[in-house]
C-alpha positions in Angstrom: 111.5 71.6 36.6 113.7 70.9 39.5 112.5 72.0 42.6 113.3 71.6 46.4 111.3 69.4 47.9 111.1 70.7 51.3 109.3 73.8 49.9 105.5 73.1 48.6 105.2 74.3 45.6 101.7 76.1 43.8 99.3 73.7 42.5 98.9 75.8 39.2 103.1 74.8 38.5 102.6 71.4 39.6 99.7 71.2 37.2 101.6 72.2 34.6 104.6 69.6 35.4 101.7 67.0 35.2 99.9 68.3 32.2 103.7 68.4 30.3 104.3 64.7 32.1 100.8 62.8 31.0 101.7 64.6 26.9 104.2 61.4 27.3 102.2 58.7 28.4 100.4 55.9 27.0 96.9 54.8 26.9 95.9 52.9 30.3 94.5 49.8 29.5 93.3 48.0 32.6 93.9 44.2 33.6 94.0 41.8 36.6 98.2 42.9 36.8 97.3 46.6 36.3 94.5 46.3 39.8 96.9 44.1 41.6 100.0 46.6 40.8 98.4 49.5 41.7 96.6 48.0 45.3 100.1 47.1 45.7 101.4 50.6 45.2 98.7 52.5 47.2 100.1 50.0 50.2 103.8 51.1 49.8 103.0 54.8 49.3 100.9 54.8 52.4 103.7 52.9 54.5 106.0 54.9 53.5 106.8 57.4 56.3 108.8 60.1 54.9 106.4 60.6 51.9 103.4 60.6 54.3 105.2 63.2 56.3 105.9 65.0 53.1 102.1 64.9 52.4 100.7 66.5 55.8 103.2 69.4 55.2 102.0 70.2 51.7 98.2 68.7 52.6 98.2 69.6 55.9 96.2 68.3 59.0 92.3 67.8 57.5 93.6 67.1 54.1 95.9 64.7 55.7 93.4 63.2 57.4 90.8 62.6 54.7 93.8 60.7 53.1 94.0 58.3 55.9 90.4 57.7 56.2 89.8 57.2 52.8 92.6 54.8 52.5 91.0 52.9 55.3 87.4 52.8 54.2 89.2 51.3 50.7 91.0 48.6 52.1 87.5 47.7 52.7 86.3 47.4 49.3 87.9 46.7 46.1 90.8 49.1 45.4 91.9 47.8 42.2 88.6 48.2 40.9 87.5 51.6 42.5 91.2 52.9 41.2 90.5 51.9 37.5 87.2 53.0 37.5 88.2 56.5 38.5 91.3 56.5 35.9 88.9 55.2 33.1 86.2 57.8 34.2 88.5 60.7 34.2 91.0 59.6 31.8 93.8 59.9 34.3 96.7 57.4 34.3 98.3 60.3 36.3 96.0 58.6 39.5 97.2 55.4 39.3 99.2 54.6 42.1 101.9 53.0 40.2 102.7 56.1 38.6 102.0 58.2 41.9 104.6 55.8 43.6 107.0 57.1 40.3 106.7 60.3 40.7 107.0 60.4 44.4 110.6 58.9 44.1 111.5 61.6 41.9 112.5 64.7 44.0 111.3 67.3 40.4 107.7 65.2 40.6 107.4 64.8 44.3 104.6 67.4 44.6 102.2 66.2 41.9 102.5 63.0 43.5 101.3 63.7 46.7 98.3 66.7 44.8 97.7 63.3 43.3 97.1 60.8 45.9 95.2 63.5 47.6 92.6 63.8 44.3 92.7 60.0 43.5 90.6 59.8 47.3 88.3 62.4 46.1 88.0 61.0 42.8 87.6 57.1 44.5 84.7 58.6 46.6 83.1 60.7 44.7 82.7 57.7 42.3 81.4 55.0 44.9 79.4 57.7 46.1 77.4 57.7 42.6 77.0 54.3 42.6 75.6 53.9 46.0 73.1 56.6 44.5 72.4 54.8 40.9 72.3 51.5 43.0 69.5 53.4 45.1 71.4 52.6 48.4 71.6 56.3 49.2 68.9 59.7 47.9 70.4 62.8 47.1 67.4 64.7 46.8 67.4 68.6 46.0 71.2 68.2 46.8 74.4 68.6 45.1 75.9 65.7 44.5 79.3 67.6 46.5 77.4 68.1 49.2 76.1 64.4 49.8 79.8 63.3 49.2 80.8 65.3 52.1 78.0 63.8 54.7 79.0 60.1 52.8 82.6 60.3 53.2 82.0 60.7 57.0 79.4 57.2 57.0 81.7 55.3 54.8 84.6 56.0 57.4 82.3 55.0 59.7 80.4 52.3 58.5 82.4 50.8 55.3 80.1 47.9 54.4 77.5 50.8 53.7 
């Protein structure tokens, strides 16, 4: 569907471009090339100033924001390996970076990309969240697991080697 970029479109169309997309794609099976390509696609998306712009005016500012400081606490840890644990979890090559850098070049896809980037961060910390709580780092007790992301997300920004 082509669709002018400058207008943000519904996340239930966009969805549906994605869902008609992925029909096409192949299985993800992850490597050392695959981690590399995709920390190295994460870095060129997140330089690049006209699709960050193009991400606070769909995001907007707190969304926007999240992005950033998620991207930062990353760098801190090992992105190639928090990006294809998340795609392998949630069988979703869509998230790859690699393919979010595709699709952001590509004026038709340019809103899924940046719907994407936005849940690969909420996917990424939800994950290390989990482990921090199956390595027995950090108790949820009596609390949904949503709810301990959201008081996480602010220590990781703060404290990354958490």
């Amino acid at each position: 569907q082509e669709v002018n970029s400058s207008e943000p479109r519904d996340f239930t169309e966009v969805m549906a471009d994605l869902a008609e997309w992925q029909a096409t794609q192949q299985e993800f099976s992850p490597d050392v090339g695959t981690r590399a390509a995709d920390v190295s696609a994460l870095a060129a998306l997140m330089a690049d100033h006209v699709f960050m712009a193009s991400c606070q005016q769909t995001l907007g500012g707190p969304h926007m924001a999240f992005i950033l400081r998620q991207h930062d606490a990353l760098l801190k840890r090992d992105l190639g390996s928090e990006v294809e644990a998340v795609v392998v979890k949630y069988s979703a090559p869509n998230l790859r970076p690699v393919d979010i850098m595709r699709r952001a070049r590509d004026t038709s896809l340019a809103h899924s990309a940046i719907w994407s980037l936005y849940t690969l961060m909420n996917y990424v910390t939800s994950t290390f969240v989990a482990a921090l709580c199956k390595e027995g780092k950090v108790h949820a007790m009596r609390a949904e697991l949503s709810q301990a992301q959201a008081v996480l997300e602010k220590a990781i920004c703060v404290a990354p080697d958490i």
